[in-house]
RODO-422467 format. One line per field, with one value per atom (N, C-alpha, C): x negated, y, z negated; residue in one letter. Coordinates in Angstrom, 1 decimal. Atoms other than C-alpha are relative to their C-alpha. Layout:
<sites>
c1 <- c(X,...) $
c2 <- c(Y,...) $
c3 <- c(Z,...) $
r <- c(a,...) $
</sites>
This chain:
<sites>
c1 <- c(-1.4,-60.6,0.4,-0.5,-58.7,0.6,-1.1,-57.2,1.6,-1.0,-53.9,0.7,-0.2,-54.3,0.4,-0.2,-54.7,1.3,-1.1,-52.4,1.7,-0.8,-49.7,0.2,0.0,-50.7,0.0,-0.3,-50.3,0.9,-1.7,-47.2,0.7,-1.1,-45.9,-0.3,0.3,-47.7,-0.4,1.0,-48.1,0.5,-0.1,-46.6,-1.5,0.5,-49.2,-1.2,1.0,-52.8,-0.7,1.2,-55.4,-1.2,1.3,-58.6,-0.5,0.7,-60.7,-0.4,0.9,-62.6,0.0,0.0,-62.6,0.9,-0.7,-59.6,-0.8,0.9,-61.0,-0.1,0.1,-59.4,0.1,-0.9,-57.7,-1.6,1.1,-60.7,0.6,-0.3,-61.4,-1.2,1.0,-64.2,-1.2,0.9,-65.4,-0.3,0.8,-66.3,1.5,-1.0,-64.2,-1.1,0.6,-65.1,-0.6,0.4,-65.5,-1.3,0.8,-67.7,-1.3,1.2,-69.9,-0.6,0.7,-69.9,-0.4,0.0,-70.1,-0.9,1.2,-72.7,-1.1,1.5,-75.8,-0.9,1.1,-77.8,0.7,-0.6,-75.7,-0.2,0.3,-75.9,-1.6,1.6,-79.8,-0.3,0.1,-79.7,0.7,-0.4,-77.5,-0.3,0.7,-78.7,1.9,-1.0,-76.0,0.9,-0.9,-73.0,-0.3,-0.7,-72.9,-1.1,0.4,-73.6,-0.8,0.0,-74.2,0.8,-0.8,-72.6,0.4,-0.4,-70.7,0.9,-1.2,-68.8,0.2,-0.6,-66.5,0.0,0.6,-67.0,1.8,-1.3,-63.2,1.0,-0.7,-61.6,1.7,-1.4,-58.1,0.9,-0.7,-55.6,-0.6,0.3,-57.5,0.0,0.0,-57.8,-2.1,1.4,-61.6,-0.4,0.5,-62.1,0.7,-0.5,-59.6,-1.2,0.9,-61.3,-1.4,1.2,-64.9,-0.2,-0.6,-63.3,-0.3,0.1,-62.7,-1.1,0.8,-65.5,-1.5,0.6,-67.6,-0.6,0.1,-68.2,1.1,-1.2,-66.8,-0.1,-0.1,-68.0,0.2,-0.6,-66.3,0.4,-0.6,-65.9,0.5,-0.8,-63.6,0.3,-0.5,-63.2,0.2,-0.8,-61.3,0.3,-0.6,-60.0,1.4,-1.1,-57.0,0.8,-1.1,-54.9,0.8,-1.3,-51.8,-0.3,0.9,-54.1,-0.7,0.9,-55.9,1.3,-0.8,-52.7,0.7,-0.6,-51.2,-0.8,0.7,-54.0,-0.3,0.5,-54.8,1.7,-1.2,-51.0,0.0,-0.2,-51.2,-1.3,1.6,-54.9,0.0,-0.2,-54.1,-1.5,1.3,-57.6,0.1,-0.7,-55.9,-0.5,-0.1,-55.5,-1.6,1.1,-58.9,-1.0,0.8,-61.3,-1.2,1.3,-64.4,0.6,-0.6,-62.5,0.5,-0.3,-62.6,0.5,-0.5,-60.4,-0.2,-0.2,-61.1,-0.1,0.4,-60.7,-1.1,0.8,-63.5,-0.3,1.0,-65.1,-1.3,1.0,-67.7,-0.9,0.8,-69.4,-0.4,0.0,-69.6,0.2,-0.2,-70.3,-0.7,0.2,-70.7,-0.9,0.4,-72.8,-1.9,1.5,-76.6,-0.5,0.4,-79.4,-0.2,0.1,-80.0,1.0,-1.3,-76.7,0.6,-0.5,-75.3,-1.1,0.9,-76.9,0.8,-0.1,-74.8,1.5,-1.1,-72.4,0.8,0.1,-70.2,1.1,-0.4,-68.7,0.9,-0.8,-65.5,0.3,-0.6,-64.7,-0.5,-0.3,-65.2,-0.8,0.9,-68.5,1.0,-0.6,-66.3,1.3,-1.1,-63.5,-0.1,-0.1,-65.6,-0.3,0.6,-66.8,0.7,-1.5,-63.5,-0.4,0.2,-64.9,-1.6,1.3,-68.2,-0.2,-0.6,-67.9,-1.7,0.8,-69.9,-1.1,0.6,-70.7,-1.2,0.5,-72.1,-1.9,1.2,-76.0,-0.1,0.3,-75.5,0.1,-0.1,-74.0,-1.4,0.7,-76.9,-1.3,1.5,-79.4,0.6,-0.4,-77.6,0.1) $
c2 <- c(0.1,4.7,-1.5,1.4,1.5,-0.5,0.6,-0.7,0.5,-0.2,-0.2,1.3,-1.2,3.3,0.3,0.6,2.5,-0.4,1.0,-0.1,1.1,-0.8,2.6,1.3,-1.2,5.2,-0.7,0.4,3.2,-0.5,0.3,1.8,1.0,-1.4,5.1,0.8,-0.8,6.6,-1.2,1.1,3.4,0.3,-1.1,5.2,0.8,-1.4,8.1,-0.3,0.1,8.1,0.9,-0.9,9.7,0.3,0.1,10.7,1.4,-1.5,13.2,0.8,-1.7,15.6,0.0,-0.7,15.5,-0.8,0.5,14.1,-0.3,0.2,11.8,1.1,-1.2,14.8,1.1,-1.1,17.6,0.6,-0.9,20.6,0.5,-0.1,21.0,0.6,-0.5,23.5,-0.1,0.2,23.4,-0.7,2.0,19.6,-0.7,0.9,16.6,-1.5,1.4,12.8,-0.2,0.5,12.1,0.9,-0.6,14.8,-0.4,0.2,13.6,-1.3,0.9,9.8,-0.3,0.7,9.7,1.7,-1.2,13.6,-1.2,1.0,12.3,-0.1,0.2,12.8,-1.0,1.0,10.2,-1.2,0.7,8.0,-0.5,0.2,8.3,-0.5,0.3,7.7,-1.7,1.0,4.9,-1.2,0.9,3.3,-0.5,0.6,1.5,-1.1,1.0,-0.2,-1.5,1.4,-3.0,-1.2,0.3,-5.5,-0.1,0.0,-4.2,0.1,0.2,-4.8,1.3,-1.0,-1.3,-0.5,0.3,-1.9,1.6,-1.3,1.2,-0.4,0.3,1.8,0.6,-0.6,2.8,0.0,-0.4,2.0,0.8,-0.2,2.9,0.1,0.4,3.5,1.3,-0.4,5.8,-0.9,0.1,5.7,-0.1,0.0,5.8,-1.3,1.2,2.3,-0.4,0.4,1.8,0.9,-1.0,4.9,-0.5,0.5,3.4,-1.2,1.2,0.1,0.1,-0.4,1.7,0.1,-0.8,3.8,-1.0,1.1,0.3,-0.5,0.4,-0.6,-1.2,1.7,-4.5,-0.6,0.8,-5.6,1.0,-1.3,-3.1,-1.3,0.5,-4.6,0.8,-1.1,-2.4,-0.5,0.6,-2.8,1.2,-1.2,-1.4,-0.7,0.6,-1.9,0.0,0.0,-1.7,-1.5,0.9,-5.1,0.5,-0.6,-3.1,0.3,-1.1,-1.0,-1.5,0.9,-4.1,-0.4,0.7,-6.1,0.5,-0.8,-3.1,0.4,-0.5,-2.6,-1.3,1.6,-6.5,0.0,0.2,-6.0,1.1,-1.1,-2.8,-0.1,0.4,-4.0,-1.8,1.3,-7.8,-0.8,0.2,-9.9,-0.4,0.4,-11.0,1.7,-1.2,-7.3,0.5,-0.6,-6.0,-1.0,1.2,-8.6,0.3,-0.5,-8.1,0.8,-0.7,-5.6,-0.6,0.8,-7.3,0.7,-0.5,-6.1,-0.9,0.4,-7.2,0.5,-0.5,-6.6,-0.3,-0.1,-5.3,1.1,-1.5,-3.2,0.4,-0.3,-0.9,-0.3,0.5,-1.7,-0.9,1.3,-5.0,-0.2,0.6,-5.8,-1.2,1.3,-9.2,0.2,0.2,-8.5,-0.6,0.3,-10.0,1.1,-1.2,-7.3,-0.1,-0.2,-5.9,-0.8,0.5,-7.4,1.0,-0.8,-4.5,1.5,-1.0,-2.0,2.0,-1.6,1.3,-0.3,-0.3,2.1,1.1,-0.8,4.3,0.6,-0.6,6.6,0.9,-1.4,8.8,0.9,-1.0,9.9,-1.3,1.1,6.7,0.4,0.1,7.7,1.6,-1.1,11.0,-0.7,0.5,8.7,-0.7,0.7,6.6,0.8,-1.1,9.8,-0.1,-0.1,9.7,-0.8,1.0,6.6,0.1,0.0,8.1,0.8,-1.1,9.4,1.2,-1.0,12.9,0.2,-0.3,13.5,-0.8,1.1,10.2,0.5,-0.6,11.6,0.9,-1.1,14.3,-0.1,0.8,12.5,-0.9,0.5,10.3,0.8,-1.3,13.4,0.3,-0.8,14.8,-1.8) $
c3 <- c(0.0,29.4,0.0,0.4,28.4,1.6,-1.3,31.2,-0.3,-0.2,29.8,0.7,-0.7,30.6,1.4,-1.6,34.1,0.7,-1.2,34.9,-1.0,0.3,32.9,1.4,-0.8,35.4,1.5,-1.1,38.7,0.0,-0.6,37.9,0.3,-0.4,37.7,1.2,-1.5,41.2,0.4,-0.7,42.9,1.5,-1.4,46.2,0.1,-0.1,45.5,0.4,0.5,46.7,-0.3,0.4,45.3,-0.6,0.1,45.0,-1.3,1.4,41.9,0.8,-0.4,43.8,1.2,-1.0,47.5,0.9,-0.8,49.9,1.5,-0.9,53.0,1.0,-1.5,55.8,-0.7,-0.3,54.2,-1.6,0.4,53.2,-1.1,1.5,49.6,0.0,-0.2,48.9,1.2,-1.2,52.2,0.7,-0.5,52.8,0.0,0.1,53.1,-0.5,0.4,51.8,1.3,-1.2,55.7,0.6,0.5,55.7,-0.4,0.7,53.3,0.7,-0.3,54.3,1.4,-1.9,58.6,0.3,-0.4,58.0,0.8,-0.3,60.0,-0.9,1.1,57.3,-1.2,1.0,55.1,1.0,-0.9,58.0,-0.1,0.3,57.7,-1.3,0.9,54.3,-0.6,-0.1,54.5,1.0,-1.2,57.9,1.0,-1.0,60.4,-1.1,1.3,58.0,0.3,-0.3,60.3,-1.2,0.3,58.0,-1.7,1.3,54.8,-0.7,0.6,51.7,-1.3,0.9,50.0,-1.3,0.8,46.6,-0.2,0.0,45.8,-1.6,1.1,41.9,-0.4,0.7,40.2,1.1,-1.3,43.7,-0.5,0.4,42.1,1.2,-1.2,44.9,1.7,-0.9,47.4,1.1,-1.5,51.1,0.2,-0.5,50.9,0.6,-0.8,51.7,0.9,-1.1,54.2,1.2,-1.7,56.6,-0.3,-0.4,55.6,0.8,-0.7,56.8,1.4,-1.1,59.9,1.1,-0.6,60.4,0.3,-0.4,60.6,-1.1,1.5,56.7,-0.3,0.0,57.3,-1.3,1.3,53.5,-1.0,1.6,50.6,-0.7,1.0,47.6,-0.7,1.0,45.6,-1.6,0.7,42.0,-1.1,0.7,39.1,-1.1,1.6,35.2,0.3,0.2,36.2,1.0,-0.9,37.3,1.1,-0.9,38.8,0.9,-1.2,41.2,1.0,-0.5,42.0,1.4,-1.1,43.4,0.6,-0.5,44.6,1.1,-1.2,47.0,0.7,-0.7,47.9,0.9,-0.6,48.7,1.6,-1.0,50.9,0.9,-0.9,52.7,-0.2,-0.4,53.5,0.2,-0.2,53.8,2.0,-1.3,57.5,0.9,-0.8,58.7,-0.2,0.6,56.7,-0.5,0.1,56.8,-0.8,0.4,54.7,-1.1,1.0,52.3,-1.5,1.1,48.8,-1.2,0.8,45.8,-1.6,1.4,41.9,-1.1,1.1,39.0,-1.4,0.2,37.1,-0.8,0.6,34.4,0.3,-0.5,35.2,-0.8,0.7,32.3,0.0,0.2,32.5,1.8,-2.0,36.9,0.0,0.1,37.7,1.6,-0.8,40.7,-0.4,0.0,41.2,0.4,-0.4,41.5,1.2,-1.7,44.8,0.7,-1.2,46.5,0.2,-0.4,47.3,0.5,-1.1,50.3,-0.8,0.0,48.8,-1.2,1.4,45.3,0.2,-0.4,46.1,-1.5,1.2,42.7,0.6,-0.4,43.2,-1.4,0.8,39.9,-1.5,1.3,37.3,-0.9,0.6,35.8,-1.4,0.5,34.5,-0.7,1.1,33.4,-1.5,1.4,31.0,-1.1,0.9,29.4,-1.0,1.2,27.3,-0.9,1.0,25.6,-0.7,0.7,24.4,-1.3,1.2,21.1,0.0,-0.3,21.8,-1.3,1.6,18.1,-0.6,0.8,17.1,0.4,0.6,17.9,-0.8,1.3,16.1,-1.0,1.3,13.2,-0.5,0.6,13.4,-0.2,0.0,13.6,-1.9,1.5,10.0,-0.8) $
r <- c(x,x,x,x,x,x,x,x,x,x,x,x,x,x,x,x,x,x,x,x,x,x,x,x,x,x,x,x,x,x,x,x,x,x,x,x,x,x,x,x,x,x,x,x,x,x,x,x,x,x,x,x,x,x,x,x,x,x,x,x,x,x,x,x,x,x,x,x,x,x,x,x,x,x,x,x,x,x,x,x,x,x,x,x,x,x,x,x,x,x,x,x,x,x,x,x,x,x,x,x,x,x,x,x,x,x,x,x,x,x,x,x,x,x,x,x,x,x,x,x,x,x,x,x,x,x,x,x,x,x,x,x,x,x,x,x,x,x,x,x,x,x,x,x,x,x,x,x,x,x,x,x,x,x,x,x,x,x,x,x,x,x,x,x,x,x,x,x,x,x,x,x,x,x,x,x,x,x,x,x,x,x,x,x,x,x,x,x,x,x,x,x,x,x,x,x,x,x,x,x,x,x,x,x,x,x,x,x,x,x,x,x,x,x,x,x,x,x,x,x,x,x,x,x,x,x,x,x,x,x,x,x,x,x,x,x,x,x,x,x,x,x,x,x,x,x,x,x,x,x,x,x,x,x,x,x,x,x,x,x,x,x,x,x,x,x,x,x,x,x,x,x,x,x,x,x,x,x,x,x,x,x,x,x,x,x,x,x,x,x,x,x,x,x,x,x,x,x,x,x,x,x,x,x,x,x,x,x,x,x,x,x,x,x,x,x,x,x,x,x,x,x,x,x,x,x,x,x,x,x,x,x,x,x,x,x,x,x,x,x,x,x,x,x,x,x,x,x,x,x,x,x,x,x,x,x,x,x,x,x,x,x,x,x,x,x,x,x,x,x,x,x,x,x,x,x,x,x,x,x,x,x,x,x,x,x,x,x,x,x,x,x,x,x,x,x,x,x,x,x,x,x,x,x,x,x,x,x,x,x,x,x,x,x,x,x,x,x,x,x,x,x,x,x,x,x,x,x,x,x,x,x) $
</sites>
């Protein structure tokens, strides 16, 4: 998906938030995001936040990184193709109020991070949005 895509669709729900497949509290086939990330067995998998550094991968305007914030996940990097989303959330999560909670913008394709800096990646829906930009056919064209 193109950025302008994006920053088209946040201007128009920039009130709204929302998440692709599973809302932090309210039960959606069973589970919840909170659920998945504070289960003890994700906890095990993940270890004690304090201290490690999460980036959120397509943050767009969800609530996921505020309640990770919370839940004791002090270094979120959030990042996104979309500008609008960006300053719409640096606006609504202050660095004052949410210390450690970092917002930029960023293609997924293209991440500017060094290897191994980051303790956990967390994907809500992005890896399904670049799909749009893969032309399906093109093996098979180059199979014929």
């Amino acid at each position: 998906s193109s950025p302008t895509h994006w920053d088209d669709h946040y201007a128009r729900n920039q009130d709204e938030e929302f998440d692709w497949y599973l809302d932090w509290d309210k039960k959606e086939a069973n589970t919840t995001l909170k659920d998945v990330f504070l289960h003890p067995e994700s906890s095990m998998f993940l270890g004690d936040p304090a201290g490690k550094k999460m980036m959120i991968l397509g943050s767009g305007n969800s609530l996921v990184s505020e309640k990770l914030h919370g839940a004791g996940w002090s270094d979120i990097t959030n990042i996104d193709i979309s500008k609008i989303v960006i300053d719409q959330m640096k606006e609504r999560y202050p660095a004052e109020k949410y210390p450690g909670m970092n917002w930029l913008v960023m293609d997924a394709n293209k991440l500017e991070f060094e290897d191994e800096s980051l303790d956990a990646v967390v994907d809500k829906g992005t890896l399904d949005a670049m799909q749009v930009n893969i032309d399906v056919l093109k093996p098979i064209q180059e199979v014929y």
